[in-house]
C-alpha positions as CSV (number, residue, x, y, z in Angstrom):
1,X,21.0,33.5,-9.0
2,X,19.3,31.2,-6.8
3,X,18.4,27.7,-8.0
4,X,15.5,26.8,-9.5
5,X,12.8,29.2,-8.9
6,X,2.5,34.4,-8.8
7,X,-0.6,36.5,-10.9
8,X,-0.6,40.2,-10.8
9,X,-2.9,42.7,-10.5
10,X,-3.7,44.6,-14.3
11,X,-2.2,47.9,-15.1
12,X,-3.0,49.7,-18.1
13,X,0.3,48.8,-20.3
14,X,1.8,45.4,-18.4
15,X,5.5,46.1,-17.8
16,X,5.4,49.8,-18.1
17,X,5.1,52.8,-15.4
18,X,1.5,53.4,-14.9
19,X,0.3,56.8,-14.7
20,X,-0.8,56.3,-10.8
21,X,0.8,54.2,-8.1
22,X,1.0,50.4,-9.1
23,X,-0.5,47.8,-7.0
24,X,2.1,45.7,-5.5
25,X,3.2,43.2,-7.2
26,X,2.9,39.5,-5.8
27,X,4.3,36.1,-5.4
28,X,3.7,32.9,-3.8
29,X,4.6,29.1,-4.0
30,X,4.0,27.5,-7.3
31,X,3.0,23.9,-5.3
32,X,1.5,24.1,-2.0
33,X,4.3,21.8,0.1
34,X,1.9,19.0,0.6
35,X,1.2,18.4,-2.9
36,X,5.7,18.2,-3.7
37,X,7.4,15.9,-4.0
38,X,9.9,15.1,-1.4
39,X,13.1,15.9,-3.8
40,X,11.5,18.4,-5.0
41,X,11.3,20.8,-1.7
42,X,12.3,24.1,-2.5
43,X,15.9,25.2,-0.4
44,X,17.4,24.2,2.8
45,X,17.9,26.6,4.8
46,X,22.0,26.4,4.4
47,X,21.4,26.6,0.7
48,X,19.5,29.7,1.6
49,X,21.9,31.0,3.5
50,X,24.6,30.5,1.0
51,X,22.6,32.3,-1.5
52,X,21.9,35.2,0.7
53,X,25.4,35.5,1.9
54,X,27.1,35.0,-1.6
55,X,24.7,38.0,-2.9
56,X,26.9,41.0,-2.1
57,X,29.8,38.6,-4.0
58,X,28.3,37.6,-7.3
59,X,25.8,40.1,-7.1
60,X,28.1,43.4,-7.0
61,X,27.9,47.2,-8.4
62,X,29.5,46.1,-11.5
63,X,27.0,42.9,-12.5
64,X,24.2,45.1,-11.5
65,X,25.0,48.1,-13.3
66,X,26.3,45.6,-16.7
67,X,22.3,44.4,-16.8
68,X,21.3,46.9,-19.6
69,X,24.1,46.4,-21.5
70,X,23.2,42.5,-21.6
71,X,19.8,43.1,-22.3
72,X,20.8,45.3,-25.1
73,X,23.1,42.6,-26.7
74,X,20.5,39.7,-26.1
75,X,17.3,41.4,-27.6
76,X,19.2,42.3,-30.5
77,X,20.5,38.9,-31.1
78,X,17.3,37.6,-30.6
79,X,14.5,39.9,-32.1
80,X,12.2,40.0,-29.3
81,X,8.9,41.6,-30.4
82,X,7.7,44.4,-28.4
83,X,5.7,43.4,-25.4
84,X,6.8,39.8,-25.7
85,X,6.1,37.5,-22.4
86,X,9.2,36.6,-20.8
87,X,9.9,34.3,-18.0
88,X,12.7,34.9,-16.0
89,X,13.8,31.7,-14.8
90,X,16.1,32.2,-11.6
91,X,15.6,35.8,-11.4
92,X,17.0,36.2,-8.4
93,X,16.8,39.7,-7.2
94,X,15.7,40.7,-10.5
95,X,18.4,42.5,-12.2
96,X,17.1,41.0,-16.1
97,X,13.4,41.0,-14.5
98,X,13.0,44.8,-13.9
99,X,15.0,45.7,-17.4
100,X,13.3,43.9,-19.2
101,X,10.1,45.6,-18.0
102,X,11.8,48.7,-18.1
103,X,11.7,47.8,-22.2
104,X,8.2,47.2,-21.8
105,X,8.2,43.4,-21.9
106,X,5.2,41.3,-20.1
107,X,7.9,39.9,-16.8
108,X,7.5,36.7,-14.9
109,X,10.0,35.9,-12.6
110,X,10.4,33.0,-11.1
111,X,13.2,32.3,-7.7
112,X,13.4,29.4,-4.6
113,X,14.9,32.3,-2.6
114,X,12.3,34.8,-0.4
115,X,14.6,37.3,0.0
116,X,16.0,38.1,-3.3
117,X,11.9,37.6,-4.2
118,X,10.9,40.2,-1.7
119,X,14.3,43.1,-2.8
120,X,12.6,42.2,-6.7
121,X,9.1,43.1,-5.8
122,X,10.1,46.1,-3.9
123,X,12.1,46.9,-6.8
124,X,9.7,46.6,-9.4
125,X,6.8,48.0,-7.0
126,X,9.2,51.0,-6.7
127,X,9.7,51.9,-10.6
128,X,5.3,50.9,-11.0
129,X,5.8,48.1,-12.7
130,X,3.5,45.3,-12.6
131,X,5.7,41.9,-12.9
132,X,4.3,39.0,-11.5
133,X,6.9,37.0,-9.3
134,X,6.9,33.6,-8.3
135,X,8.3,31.7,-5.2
136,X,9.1,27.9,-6.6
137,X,11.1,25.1,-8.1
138,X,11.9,25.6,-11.8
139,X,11.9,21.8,-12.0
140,X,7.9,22.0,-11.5
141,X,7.0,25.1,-13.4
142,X,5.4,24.8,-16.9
143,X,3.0,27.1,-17.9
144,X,2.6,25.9,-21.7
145,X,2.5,28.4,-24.6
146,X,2.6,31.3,-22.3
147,X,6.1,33.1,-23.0
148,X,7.7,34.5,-26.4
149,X,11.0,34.2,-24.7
150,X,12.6,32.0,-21.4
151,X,15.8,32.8,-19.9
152,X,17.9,31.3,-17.4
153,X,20.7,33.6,-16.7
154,X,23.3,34.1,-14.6
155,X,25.0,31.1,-13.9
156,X,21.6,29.1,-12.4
157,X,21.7,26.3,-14.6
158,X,23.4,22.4,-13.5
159,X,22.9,22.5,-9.7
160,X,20.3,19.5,-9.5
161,X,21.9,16.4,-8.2
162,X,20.2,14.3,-10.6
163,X,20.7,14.4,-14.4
164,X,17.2,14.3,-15.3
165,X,15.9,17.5,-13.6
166,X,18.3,19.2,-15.9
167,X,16.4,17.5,-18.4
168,X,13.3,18.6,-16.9
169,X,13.8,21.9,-17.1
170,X,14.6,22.2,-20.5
171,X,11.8,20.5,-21.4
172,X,9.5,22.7,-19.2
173,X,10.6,25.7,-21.3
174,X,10.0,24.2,-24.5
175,X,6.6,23.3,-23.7
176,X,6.0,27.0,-22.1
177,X,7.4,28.6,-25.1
178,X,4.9,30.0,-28.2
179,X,6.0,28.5,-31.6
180,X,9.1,30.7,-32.9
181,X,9.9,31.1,-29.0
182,X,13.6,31.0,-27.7
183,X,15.2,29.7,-24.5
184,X,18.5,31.4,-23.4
185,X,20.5,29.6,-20.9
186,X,24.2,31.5,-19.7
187,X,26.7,29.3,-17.8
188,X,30.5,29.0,-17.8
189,X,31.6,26.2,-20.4
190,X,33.3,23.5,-18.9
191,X,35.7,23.9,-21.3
192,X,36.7,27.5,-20.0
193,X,36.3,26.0,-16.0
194,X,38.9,23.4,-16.5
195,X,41.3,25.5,-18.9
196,X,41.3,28.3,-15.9
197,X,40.7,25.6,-12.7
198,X,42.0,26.4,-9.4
199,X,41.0,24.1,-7.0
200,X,41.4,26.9,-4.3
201,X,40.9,30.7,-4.9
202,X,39.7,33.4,-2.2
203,X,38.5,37.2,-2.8
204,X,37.8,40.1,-0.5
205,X,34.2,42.2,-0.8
206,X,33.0,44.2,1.4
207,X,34.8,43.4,4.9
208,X,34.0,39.6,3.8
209,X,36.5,37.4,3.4
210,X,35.6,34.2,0.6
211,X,37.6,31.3,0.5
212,X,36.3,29.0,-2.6
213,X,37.4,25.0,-2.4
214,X,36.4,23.0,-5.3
215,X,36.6,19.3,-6.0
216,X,35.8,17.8,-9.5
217,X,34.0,14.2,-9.2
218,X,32.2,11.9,-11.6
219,X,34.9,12.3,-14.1
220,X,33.9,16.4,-14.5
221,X,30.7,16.1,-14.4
222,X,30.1,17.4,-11.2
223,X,31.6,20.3,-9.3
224,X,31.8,20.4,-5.4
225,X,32.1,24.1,-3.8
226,X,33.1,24.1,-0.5
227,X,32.7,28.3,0.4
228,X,33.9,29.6,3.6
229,X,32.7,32.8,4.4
230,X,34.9,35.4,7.0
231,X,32.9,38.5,8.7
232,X,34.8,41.6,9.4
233,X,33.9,40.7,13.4
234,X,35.4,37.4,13.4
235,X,32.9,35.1,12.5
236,X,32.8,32.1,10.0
237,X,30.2,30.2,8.0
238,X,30.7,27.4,5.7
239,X,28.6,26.0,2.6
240,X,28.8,23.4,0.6
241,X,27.0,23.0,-2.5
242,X,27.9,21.1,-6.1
243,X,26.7,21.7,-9.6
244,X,27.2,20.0,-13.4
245,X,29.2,21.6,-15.4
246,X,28.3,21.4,-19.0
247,X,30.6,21.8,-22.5
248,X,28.7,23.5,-25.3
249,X,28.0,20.1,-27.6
250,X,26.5,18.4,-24.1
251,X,24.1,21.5,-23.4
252,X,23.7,21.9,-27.1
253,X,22.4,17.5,-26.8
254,X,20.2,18.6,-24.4
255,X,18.1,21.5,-26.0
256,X,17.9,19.2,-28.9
257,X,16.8,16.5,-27.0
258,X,14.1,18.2,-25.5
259,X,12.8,19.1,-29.0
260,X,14.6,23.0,-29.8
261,X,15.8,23.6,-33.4
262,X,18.5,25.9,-34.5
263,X,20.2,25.8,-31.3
264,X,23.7,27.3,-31.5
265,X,26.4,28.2,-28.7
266,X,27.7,31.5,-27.8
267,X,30.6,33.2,-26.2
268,X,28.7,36.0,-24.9
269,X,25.0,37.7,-25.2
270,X,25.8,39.1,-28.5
271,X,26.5,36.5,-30.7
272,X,30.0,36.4,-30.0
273,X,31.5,32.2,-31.5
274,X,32.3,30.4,-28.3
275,X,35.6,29.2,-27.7
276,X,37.7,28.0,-24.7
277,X,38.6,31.1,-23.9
278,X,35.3,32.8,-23.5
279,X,33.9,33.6,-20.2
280,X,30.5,32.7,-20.8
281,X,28.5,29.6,-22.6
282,X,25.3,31.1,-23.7
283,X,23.3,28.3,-25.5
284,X,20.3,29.7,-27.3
285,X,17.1,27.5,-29.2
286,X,14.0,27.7,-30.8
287,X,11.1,26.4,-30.5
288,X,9.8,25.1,-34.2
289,X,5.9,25.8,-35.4
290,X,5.9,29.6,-36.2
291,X,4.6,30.7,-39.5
């Protein structure tokens, strides 16, 4: 789930196992680093390092082995036509990237962090897949009318410091999507995050130790996360990152605004109402023009 976020060689059925070895898949920045923009660099490197040091925490057995099961529940809410193109914004190590081509769905996925880029194309090289991955910002990616469906799961959605790239990217996906396309974004509501707040929390994984600090600014409208990560051999690391927590009317604005139709909020991948209670804000819209 890194924020933000390449052309493959052919196979003879895109997303499924080809009869012989598959070429390996590839990936590469969207915008050479001369041509962005200076707020729009990809990563720091502490950002990075959060990312890749958070991934054995919000990345664990259970999430990982729970992908099908949320691909099952989304595709039937949705209707996806057989070998739809999807772009997997955010895809992180691609958990949703590799099922999805496991259904047989055309995959793009598109990440700022190498690493979790580089564990998805072994990944996806590994089961002969051909899924074309992308190293870049999801703020400057727009490829318009190319994808049946755009997600942006996982909790990536909010952590722009500016209101407007938010903004950006929704618009980005509209204009990427086919008529009758949907974009799927999953967050936690901010109504669940304050009913449930604890400004300090800690868990244990793996030998680690993760203390979790957070600070609510801007009247909630922004999050800060100050993580403090404990190695089994004594060391310590601290991150600090922020992000914009949304309620379901205030993402369900900004779909709208960006030109979706039938846009409706969810409590989980299957349709599920959403309430303050639910664990998940999943905020799904259409884009209008299909026959």
């Amino acid at each position: 789930m890194s924020t933000s976020n390449t052309t493959a060689p052919s196979t003879p059925e895109i997303g499924q196992p080809s009869a012989t070895a598959a070429a390996p898949t590839t990936w590469r920045p969207t915008t050479p680093a001369e041509e962005r923009p200076a707020r729009h660099d990809l990563l720091s490197k502490e950002q990075v390092g959060f990312w890749e040091a958070a991934e054995p925490l919000w990345l664990n057995e259970q999430r990982r082995d729970g992908a099908p099961a949320e691909i099952d529940a989304l595709l039937a809410m949705l209707e996806v036509p057989p070998e739809a193109a999807v772009l997997d914004l955010c895809c992180g190590p691609g958990r949703h990237t590799i099922e999805l081509a496991r259904r047989g769905y055309r995959m793009t996925g598109l990440d700022m962090t190498r690493t979790y880029l580089e564990t998805a194309d072994e990944a996806a090289t590994a089961e002969g897949f051909d899924v074309e991955f992308i190293e870049g910002d999801m703020r400057l990616f727009e490829r318009p009318a190319a994808f049946d469906l755009v997600l942006n799961l996982g909790r990536s959605f909010g952590y722009f410091s500016d209101p407007e790239d938010d903004v950006g990217v929704v618009r980005s996906a509209y204009s990427s999507l086919r008529p009758g396309g949907a974009f799927v974004v999953e967050t936690i509501g901010k109504e669940a995050l304050i009913r449930s707040f604890r400004a300090r929390s800690w868990r244990e994984h793996q030998g680690r130790f993760y203390l979790f600090e957070l600070t609510p600014n801007r009247n909630w409208s922004w999050i800060v996360d100050r993580t403090i990560v404990f190695d089994a051999d004594g060391g310590q690391t601290e991150f600090l990152f922020s992000y914009r927590p949304y309620a379901a009317s205030e993402l369900v604005s900004l779909f709208e605004a960006a030109g979706f139709v039938d846009v409706q909020a969810y409590g989980d991948f299957d349709g599920t109402p959403y309430s303050f209670t639910s664990k998940k804000l999943v905020v799904v819209g259409r884009k209008g023009g299909a026959d």
